[in-house]
C-alpha positions in Angstrom: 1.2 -10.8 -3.2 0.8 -14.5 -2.5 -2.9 -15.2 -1.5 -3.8 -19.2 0.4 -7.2 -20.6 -0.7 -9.1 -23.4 1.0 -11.2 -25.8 -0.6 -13.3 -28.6 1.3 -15.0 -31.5 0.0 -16.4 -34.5 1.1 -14.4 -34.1 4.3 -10.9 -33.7 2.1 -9.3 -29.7 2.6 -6.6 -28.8 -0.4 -4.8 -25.5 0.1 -4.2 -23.5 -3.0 -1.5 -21.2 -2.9 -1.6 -18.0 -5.7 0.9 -15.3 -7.0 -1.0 -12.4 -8.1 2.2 -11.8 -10.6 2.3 -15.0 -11.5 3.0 -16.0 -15.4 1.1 -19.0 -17.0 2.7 -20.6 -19.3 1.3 -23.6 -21.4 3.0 -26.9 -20.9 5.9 -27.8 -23.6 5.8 -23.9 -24.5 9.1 -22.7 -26.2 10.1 -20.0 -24.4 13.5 -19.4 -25.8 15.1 -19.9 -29.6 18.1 -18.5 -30.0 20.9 -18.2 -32.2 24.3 -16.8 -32.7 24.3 -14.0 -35.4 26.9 -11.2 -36.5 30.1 -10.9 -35.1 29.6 -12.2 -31.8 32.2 -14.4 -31.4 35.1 -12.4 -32.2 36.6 -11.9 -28.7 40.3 -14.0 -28.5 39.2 -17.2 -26.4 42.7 -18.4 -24.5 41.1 -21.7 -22.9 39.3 -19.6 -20.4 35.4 -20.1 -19.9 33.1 -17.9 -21.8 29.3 -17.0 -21.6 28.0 -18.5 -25.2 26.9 -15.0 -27.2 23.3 -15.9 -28.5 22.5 -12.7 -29.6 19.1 -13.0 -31.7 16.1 -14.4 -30.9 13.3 -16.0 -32.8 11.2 -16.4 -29.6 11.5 -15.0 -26.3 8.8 -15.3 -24.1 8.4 -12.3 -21.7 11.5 -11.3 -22.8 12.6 -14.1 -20.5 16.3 -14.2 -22.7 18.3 -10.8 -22.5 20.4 -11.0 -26.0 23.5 -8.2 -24.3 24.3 -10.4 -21.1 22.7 -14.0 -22.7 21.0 -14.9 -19.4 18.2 -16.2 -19.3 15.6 -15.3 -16.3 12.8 -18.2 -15.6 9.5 -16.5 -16.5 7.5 -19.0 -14.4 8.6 -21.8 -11.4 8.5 -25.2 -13.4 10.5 -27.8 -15.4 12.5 -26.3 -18.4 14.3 -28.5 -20.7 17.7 -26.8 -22.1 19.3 -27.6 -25.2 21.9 -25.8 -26.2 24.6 -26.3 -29.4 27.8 -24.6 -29.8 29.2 -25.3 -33.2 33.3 -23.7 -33.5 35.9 -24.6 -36.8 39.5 -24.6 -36.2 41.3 -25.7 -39.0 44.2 -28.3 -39.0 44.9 -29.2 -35.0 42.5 -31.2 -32.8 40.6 -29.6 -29.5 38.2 -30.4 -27.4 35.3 -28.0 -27.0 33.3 -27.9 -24.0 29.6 -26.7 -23.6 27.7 -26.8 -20.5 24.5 -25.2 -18.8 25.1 -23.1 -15.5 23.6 -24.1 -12.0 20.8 -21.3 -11.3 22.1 -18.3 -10.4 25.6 -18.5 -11.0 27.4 -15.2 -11.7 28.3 -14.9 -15.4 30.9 -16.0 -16.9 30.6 -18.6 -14.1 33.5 -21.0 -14.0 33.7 -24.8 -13.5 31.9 -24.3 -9.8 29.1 -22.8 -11.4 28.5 -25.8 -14.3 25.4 -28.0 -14.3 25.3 -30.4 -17.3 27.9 -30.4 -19.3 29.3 -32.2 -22.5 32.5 -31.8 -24.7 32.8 -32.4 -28.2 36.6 -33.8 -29.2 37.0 -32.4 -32.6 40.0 -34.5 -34.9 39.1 -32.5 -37.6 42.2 -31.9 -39.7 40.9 -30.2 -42.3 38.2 -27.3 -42.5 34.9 -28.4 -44.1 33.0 -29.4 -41.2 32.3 -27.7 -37.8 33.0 -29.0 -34.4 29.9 -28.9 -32.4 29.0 -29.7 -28.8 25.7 -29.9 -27.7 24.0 -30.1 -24.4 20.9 -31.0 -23.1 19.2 -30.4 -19.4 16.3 -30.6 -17.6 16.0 -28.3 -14.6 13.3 -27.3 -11.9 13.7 -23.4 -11.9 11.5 -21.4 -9.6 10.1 -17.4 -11.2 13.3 -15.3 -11.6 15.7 -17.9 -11.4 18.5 -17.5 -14.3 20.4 -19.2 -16.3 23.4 -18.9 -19.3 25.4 -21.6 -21.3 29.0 -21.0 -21.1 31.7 -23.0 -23.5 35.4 -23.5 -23.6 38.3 -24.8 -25.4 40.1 -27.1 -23.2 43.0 -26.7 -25.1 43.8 -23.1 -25.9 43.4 -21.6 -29.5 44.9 -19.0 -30.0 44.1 -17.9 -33.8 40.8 -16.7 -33.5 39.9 -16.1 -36.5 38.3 -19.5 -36.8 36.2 -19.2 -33.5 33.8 -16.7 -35.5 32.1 -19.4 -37.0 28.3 -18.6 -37.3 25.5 -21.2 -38.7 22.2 -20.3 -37.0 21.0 -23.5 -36.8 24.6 -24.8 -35.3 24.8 -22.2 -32.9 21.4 -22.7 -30.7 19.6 -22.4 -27.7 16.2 -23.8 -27.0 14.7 -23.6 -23.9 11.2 -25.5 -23.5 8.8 -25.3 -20.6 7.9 -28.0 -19.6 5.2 -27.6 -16.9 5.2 -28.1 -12.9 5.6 -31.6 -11.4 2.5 -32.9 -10.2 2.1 -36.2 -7.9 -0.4 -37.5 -10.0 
């Protein structure tokens, strides 16, 4: 139940507006740190776009981040800045791995309409020591209950998965920051 208040002084009115279910949130709160645990990368990935399986969460604010889907519902209207890492090892051939945030209530697993930032990583690692990882980072005016998930891709297809279960917690992350709400001032 939204609720107007008036407030004069000195001549000047200022309307208030209020949400009796509105959340509070402190400015640059983490609301979200997530990472990739278990075997959650295990499905076969053929090029086509995927919603990025964080599946554990160090802080979830509100239970604002559900770890079965990976969506991510705004807990509060307000700036949120998005970063987001998606680390993946394929050993001996070259790809290009793609990462990107979705546009606010896209349908998951979204597809290349539903993409807001977005950033590939192109991986000419031959060899096997060290991971390929793309990262993104966004920031994005979300009003209460709008949602959110970061989907990845191989542009070019691998079909051996049994390199795309690569798990590193700190590799494989989400971290979602609020940042306040814009003022004029």
């Amino acid at each position: 139940m939204k609720s107007i208040f008036t407030l004069a002084t000195a001549g000047l009115t200022l309307l208030i507006a209020s949400s009796a279910n509105a959340t509070w949130i402190p400015n640059h709160q983490v609301v979200v740190d997530a990472y990739i645990s278990g075997d959650e990368l295990t499905e076969t990935n053929n090029g086509s776009i995927k919603v990025v399986e964080y599946n554990t969460t160090k802080i979830n604010f509100n239970t604002s981040f559900d770890t079965n889907s990976h969506i991510f519902t705004a807990p509060a209207a307000g700036l949120y800045n998005v970063d987001a890492r998606y680390s993946q090892l394929k050993c001996g051939s070259r790809y290009l791995l793609r990462i990107g945030i979705s546009v606010p209530n896209a349908a998951a697993p979204g597809g290349n309409h539903s993409i807001g930032p977005v950033t590939f990583a192109d991986i000419a690692n031959y060899g096997c020591a060290i991971p390929g990882i793309a990262a993104v980072n966004g920031v994005m005016h979300l009003e209460e209950g709008d949602t959110l998930f970061i989907q990845g891709r191989y542009q070019q297809a691998i079909y051996d998965i049994s390199r795309w279960n690569y798990k590193n917690e700190y590799q494989n992350r989400l971290v979602i920051t609020y940042l306040g709400v814009p003022t004029l001032f």
